[in-house]
VEXDREN-2710 file (C-alpha; in Angstrom, 1 decimal):
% VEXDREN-2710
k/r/px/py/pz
1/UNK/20.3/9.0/21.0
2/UNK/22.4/9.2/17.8
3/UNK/21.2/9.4/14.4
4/UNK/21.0/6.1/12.6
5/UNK/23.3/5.3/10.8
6/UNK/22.2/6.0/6.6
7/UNK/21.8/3.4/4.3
8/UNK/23.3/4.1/0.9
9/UNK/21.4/2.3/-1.4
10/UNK/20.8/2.1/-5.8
11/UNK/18.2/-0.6/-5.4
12/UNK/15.1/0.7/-3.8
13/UNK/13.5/4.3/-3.6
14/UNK/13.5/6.0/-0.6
15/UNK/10.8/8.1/0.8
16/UNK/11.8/11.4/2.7
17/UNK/10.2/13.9/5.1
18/UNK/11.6/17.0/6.7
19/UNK/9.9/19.7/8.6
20/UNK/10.3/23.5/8.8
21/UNK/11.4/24.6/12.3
22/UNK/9.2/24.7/15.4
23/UNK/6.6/23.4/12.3
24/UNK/5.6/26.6/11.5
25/UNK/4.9/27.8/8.0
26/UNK/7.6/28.3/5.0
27/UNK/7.6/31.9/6.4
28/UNK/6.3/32.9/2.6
29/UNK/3.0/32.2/0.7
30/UNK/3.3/28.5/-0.4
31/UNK/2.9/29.6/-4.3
32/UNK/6.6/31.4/-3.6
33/UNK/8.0/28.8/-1.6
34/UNK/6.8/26.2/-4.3
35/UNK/8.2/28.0/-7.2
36/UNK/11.9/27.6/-4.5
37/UNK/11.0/23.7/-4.0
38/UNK/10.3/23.1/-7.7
39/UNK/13.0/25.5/-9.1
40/UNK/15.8/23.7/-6.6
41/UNK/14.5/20.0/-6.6
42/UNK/15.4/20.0/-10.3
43/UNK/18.6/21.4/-10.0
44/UNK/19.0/19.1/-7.8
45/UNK/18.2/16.0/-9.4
46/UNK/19.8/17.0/-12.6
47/UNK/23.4/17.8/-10.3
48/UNK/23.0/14.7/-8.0
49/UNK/21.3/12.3/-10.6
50/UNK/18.2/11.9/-8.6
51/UNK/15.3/9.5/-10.1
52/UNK/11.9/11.3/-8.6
53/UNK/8.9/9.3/-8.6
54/UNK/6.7/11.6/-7.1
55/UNK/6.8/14.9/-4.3
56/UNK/4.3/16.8/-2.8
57/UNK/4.8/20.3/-0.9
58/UNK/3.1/20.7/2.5
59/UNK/2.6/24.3/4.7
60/UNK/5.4/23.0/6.9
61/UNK/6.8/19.9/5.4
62/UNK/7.6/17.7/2.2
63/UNK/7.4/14.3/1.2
64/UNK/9.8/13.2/-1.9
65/UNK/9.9/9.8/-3.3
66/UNK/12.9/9.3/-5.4
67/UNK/16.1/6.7/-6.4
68/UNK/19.4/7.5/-6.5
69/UNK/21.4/5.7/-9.2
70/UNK/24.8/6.8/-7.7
71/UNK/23.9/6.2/-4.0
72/UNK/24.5/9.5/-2.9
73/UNK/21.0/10.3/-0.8
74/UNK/23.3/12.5/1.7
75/UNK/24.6/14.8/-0.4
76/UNK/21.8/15.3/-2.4
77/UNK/19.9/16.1/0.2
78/UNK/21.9/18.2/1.8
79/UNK/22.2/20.4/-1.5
80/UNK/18.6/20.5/-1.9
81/UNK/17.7/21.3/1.6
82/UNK/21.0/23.9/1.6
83/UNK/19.6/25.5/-1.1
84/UNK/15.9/25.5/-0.3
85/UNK/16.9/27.3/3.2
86/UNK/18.9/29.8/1.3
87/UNK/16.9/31.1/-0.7
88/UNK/13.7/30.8/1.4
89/UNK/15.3/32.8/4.0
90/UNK/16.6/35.4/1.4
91/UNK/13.2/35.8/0.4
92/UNK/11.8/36.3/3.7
93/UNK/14.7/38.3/5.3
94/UNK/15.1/35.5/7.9
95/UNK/18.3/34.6/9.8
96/UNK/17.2/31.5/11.7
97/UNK/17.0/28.0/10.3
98/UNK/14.5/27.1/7.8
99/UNK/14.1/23.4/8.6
100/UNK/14.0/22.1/12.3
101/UNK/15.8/18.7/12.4
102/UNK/17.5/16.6/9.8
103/UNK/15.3/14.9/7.1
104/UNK/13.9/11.5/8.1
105/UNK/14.3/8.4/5.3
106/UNK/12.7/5.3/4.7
107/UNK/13.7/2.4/2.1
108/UNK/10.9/0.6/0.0
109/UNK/11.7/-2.7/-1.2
110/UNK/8.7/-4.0/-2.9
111/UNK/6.0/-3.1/-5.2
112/UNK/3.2/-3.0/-3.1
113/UNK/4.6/-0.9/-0.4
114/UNK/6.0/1.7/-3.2
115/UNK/2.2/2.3/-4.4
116/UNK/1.4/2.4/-0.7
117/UNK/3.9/4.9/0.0
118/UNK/3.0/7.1/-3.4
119/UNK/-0.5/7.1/-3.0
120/UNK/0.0/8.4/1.2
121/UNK/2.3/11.1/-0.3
122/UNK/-0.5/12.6/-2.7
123/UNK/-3.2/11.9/-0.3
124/UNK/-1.4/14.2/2.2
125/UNK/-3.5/17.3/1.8
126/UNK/-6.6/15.4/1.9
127/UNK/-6.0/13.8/5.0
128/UNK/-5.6/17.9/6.2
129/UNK/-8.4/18.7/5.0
130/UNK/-7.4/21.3/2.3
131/UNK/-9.0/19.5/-0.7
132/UNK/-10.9/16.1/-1.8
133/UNK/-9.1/15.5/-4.9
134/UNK/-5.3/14.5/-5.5
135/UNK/-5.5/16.7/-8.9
136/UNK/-6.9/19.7/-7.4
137/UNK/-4.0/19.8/-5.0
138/UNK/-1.9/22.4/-7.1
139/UNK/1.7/21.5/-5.1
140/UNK/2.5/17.9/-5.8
141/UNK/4.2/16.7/-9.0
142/UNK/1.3/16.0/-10.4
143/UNK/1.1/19.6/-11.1
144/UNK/1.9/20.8/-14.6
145/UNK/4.2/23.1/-14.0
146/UNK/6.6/20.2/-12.5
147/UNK/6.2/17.6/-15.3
148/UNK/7.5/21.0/-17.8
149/UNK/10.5/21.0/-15.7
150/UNK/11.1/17.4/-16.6
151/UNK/10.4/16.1/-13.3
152/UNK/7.9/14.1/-14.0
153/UNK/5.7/11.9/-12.3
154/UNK/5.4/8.4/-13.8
155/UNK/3.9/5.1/-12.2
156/UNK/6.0/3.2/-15.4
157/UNK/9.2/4.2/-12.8
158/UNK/7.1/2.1/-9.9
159/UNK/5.9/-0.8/-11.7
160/UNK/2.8/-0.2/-11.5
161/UNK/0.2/-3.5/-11.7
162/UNK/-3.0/-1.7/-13.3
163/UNK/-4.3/0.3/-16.0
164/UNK/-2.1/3.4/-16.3
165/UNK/-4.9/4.9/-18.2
166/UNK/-5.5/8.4/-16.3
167/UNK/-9.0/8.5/-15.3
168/UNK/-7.4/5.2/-13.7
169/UNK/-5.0/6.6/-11.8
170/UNK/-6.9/9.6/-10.2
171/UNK/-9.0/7.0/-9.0
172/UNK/-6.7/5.0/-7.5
173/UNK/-4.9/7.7/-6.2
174/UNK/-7.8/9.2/-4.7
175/UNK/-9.5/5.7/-3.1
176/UNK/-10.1/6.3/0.2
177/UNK/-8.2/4.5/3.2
178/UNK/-9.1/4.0/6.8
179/UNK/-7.8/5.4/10.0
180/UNK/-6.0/2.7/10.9
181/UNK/-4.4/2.1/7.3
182/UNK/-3.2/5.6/7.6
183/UNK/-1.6/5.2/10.8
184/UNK/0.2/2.1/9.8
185/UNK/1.5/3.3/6.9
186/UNK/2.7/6.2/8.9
187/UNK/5.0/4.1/11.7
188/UNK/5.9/2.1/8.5
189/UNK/7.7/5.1/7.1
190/UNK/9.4/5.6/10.7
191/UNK/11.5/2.6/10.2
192/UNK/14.9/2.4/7.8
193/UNK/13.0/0.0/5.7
194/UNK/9.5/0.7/5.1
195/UNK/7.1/-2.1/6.8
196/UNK/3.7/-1.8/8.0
197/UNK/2.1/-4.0/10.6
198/UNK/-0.3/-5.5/8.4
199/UNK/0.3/-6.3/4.4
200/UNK/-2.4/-5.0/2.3
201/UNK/-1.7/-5.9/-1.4
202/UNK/-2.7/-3.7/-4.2
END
């Protein structure tokens, strides 16, 4: 089966995910291979002028919310992911490929799924079980040392319907969802445009 066919698109954000080969490990301690992500994500979005609302950095994969005023999701992408692969295999004296298929996209149209979508990126490592918090989570962009590279995570860019207030927003983003939530948002993000089975509003 082919690839589908990529949507260009300046109107909606798109969420993207893209696993390391065989889904093994970065092949480097995370703390390395975040300073490569963080270091190269804003070269990227400052070369391909990339809007990011929000990323977090996974043992073997990435999530990345973001717009792209000029409609150029391919070739962004493929710089980023390029680069990423170059210099993670420099790093860790590796030949083979870094990532093991092509990155996977999603368009979301409304409001409510885009706070859907950003609150199942940062609840990623507490659905692995790593930590309990979203804040404690030290590789997402709600990390400091992203938001002093100016990109910067900001629910303002989303529309967001409720108190912005912080203590606000931690809890929100760290609400709990059931199973079955979960796994509909996850087949929602397998589709070109994001749509879970059941609609949830926020």
């Amino acid at each position: 089966m082919g690839r589908s066919l990529l949507i260009r698109t300046n109107d909606f954000p798109y969420h993207v995910r893209i696993r390391s080969n065989n889904r093994e490990w970065f092949y480097l301690p995370i703390e390395e291979v975040w300073e490569i992500f963080t270091f190269q994500l804003q070269e990227t979005a400052t070369k391909h002028n990339l809007d990011i609302y929000c990323f977090t950095l996974m043992n073997n994969h990435y999530h990345l919310l973001f717009k792209t005023p000029d409609q150029n999701i391919d070739k962004a992408l493929q710089h980023l992911n390029h680069q990423i692969s170059l210099a993670i295999g420099k790093k860790a004296n590796r030949i083979n490929r870094i990532f093991g298929t092509r990155y996977k996209w999603s368009i979301v149209q409304t409001e409510n799924y885009l706070l859907r979508v950003y609150r199942y990126i940062y609840q990623n490592p507490i659905r692995a079980g790593i930590c309990e918090k979203v804040e404690v989570y030290p590789y997402n962009s709600l990390n400091s040392s992203l938001k002093s590279k100016n990109i910067i995570d900001n629910l303002d860019k989303i529309g967001a319907v409720f108190d912005k207030n912080n203590l606000t927003l931690l809890n929100w983003l760290n609400e709990k969802q059931g199973e079955d939530h979960y796994k509909q948002t996850k087949k929602g993000l397998q589709k070109k445009f994001f749509d879970p089975v059941f609609k949830r509003k926020y």
